[in-house]
N, C-alpha and C positions, 0 to 999 in steps of 0.2 A: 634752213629747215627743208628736209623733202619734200613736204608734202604744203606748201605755202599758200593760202587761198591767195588766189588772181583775180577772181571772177563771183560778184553776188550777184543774183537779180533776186527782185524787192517786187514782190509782188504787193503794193499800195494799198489797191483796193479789189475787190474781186466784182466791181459793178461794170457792167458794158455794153455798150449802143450796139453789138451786134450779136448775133447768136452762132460763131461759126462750129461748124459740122464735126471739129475735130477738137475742140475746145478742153485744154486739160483738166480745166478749174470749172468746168459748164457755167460760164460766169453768165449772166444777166443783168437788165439794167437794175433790178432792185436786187442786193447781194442780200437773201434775208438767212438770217445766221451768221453769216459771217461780216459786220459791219468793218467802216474804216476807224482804222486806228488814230487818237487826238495828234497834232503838229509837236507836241510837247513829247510824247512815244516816240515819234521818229526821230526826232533830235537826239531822247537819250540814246535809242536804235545808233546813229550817225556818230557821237560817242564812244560808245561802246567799241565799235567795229575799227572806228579811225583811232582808238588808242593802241590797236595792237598791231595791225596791216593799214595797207593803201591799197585795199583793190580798186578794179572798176565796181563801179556800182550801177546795178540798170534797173530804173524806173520801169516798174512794169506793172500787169495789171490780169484779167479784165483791161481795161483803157485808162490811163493814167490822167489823160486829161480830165476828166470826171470830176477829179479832185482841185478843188479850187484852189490850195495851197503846195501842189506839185512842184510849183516853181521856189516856194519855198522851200522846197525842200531838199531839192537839188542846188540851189545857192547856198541853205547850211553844210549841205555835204562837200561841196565845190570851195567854200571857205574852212573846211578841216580837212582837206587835200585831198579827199578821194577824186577820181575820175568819175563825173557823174554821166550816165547817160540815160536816154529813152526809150524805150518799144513803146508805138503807137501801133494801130492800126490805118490810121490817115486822115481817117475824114471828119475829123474833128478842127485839123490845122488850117489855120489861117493866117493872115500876114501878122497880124497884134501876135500870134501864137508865136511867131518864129522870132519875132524881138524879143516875146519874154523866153525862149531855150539859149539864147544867145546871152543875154542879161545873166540870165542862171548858170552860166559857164557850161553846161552840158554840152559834151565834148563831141557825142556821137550820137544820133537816130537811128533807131530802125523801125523799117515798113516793114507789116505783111502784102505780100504780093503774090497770090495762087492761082491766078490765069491772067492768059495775055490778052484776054478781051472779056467785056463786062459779063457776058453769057457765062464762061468759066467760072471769074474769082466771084462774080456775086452767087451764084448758086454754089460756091465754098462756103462762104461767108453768111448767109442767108437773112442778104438784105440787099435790096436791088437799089443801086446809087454809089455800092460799096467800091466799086474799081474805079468807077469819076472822082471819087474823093481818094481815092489813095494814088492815083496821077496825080492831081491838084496840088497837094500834098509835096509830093516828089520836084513837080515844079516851081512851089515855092521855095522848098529846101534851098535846092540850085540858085534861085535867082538873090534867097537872104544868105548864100556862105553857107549855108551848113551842113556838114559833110552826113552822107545816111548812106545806111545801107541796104540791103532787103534780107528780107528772110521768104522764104516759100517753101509751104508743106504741101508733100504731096500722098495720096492714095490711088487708087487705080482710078479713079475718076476723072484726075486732070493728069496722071503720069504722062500720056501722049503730049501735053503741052511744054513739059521740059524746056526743049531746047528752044520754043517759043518764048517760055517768060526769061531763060538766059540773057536772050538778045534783045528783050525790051527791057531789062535792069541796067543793059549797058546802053541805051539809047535814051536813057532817065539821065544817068551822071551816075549811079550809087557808086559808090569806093569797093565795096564786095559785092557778092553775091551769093546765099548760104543754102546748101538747100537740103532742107528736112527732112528726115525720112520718118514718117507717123508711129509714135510711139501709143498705143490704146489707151489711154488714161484720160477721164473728167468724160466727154460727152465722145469720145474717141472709143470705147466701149460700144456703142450704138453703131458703129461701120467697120466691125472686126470684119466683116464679108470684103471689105475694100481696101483690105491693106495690102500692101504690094507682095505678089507673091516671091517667095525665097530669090526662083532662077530668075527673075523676072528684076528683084532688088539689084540680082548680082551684074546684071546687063546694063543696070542706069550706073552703078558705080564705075564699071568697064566706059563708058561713052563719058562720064565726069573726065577719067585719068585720060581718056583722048581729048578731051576739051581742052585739058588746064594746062596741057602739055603745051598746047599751042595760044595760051592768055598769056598776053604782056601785060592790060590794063588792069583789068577789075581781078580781086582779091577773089576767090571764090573758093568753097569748102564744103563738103556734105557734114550734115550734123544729126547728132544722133544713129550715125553710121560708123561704125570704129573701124569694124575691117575692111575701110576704104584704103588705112594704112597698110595690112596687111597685100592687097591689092595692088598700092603702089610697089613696093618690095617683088612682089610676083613680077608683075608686068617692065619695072623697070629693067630685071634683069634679064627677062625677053628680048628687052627691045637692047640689051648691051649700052645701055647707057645712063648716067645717074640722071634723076628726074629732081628739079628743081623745087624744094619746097616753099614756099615763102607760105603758105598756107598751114603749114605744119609747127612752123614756128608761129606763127601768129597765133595759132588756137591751142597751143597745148605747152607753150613754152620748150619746145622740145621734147614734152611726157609723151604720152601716149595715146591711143583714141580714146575711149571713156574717161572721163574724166572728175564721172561725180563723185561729188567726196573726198577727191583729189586734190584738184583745182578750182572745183568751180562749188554751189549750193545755189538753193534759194532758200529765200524765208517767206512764209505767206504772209496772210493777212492777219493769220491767228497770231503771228510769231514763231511758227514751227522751222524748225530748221530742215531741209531737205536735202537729201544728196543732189539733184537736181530738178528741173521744172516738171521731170515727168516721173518722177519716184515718189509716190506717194507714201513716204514711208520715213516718220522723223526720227533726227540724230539728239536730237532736243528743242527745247523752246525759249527763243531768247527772253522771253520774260520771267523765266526763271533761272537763266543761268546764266554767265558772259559768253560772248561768241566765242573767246577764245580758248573756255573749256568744252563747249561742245563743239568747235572743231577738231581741237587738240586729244580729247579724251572721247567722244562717243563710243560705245562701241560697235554702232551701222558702221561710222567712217571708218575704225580700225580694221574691220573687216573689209569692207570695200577696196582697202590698199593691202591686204594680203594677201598678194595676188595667186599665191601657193595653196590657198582655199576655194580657189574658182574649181570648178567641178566637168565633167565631161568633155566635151574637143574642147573646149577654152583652157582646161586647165591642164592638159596636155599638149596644148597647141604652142609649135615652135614660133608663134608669132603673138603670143601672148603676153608680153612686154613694151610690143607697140600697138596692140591691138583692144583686148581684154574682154571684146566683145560688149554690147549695150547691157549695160547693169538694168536699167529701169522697163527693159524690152523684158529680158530674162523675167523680172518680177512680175510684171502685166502680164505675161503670156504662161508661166507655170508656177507663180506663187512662191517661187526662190530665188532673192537676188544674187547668187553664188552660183545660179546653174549655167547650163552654154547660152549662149546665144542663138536663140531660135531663127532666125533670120540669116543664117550663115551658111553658105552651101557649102562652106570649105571641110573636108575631111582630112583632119592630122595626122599623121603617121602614129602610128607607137608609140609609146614610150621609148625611147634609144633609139629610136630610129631616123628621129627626126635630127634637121642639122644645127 
């Protein structure tokens, strides 16, 4: 199948111990309207999904510890062969915590980490204690086995710390390092003044491809960034020589940069199916229909893979097979998930013109 899911995240519950600044789901500790769904849902949910693929599957949230039968539910998913994993935040883990992710076969963690000192990630995250618990965190991972990784989003507020939290991800242990570029959706609407501007995006991608060129350990990849591949392609043939991806394979199977609706989804708390965590815009709702015709049949995702319907430089752009620009950007920022990629300073050639 072309178009194979690889990749769920499961958003649990939408209640959370912190308030941060960029928050897709503006989740809070009381999720009011959107409650958690009974252990008996997630199971048929886990079902459902494991009778027709074996993605990964990642516990996510709001905070997924919150939920007191999470380890349940990544052990039933873990015993119907999915790859179960986690996104935490951090400061919720403890040592009892990391026995029961280990017990529950969850395969993989990931932290948020947005500054390399509390001053940064706690005024991200807007709760002061927030970066002592997501070290603490990281250092237990390490000390019980269990492999994690990080995620960091950034805006113009902590952009300058970059190459700061780089080298404190690998001074942690993580196995990658992924770093987000702010898609406006949930409480991310509230700092459209703070999103990184265009040339400004295209200079932290340029400084990533000089990074990763010269990374042997940690796994590292921008996300939510597509024409970072496009990029690679450019600069490789600059520099006259092929650039090694292990990054490339790792996150897209070989596909391409966007991937929503592709490869990857999430499904909320409601049940809605999403092209991904920052596309606020359903393909269906599992509770009325099996996963695998509303991945198979939507028609968001049929469109989302036509890629001959992408609309302006994207849909002319000779790089629009590895590339395809941010679906869920596109829709945040002009209300058409089909149009260019606003965040893209690259200008296509023509039509025939290009190579």
């Amino acid at each position: 199948m072309e178009f194979e899911v690889k990749w769920i995240a499961w958003e649990i519950t939408r209640r959370c111990n912190l308030g941060c600044v960029h928050c897709r789901s503006s989740s809070q500790l009381e999720a009011t309207g959107h409650p958690d769904f009974s252990f008996s849902e997630a199971t048929r949910v886990l079902d459902d999904i494991s009778s027709y693929a074996k993605p990964v599957v990642v516990l996510s949230g709001g905070e997924p510890l919150l939920r007191r039968d999470v380890f349940d539910i990544a052990r039933y998913g873990t015993d119907r062969g999915l790859r179960m994993c986690l996104a935490t935040n951090g400061t919720l883990v403890t040592g009892d915590i990391c026995e029961k992710i280990k017990t529950a076969g969850i395969r993989m963690v990931s932290l948020s980490l947005d500054g390399s000192t509390p001053e940064i990630h706690d005024n991200f995250r807007n709760q002061p204690g927030a970066f002592t618990g997501t070290i603490q965190a990281a250092t237990l991972f390490k000390q019980h086995g269990i492999p994690f990784l990080i995620n960091s989003s950034f805006t113009v507020r902590n952009r300058a710390d970059i190459p700061n939290i780089y080298k404190l991800a690998k001074e942690l242990g993580a196995t990658a390092w992924y770093m987000f570029m702010i898609v406006p959706t949930g409480r991310g609407h509230d700092i459209m003044d703070e999103l990184i501007p265009r040339d400004v995006y295209e200079e932290i991608l340029e400084w990533h491809y000089r990074m990763e060129k010269e990374e042997d350990e940690l796994l590292v990849r921008p996300t939510c960034a597509p024409h970072y591949y496009r990029i690679i392609l450019q600069k490789s043939k600059e520099d006259k020589e092929k650039f090694k991806r292990r990054s490339l394979k790792f996150s897209t199977g070989g596909a391409k940069g966007c991937l929503a609706g592709q490869l990857i989804c999430l499904i909320d708390v409601d049940g809605e199916v999403l092209p991904c965590s920052y596309f606020p815009k359903a393909a269906g709702n599992i509770r009325q229909q099996t996963f695998k015709d509303i991945w198979e049949n939507s028609p968001l995702f049929r469109e989302l893979r036509d890629f001959k319907s992408y609309k302006g430089s994207c849909g002319r752009c000779e790089y629009l097979n590895v590339c395809g620009g941010c679906r869920a950007r596109a829709y945040a920022m002009t209300g058409d998930y089909l149009a260019e990629e606003p965040f893209c300073a690259y200008c296509p050639p023509p039509k025939g013109l290009g190579k």
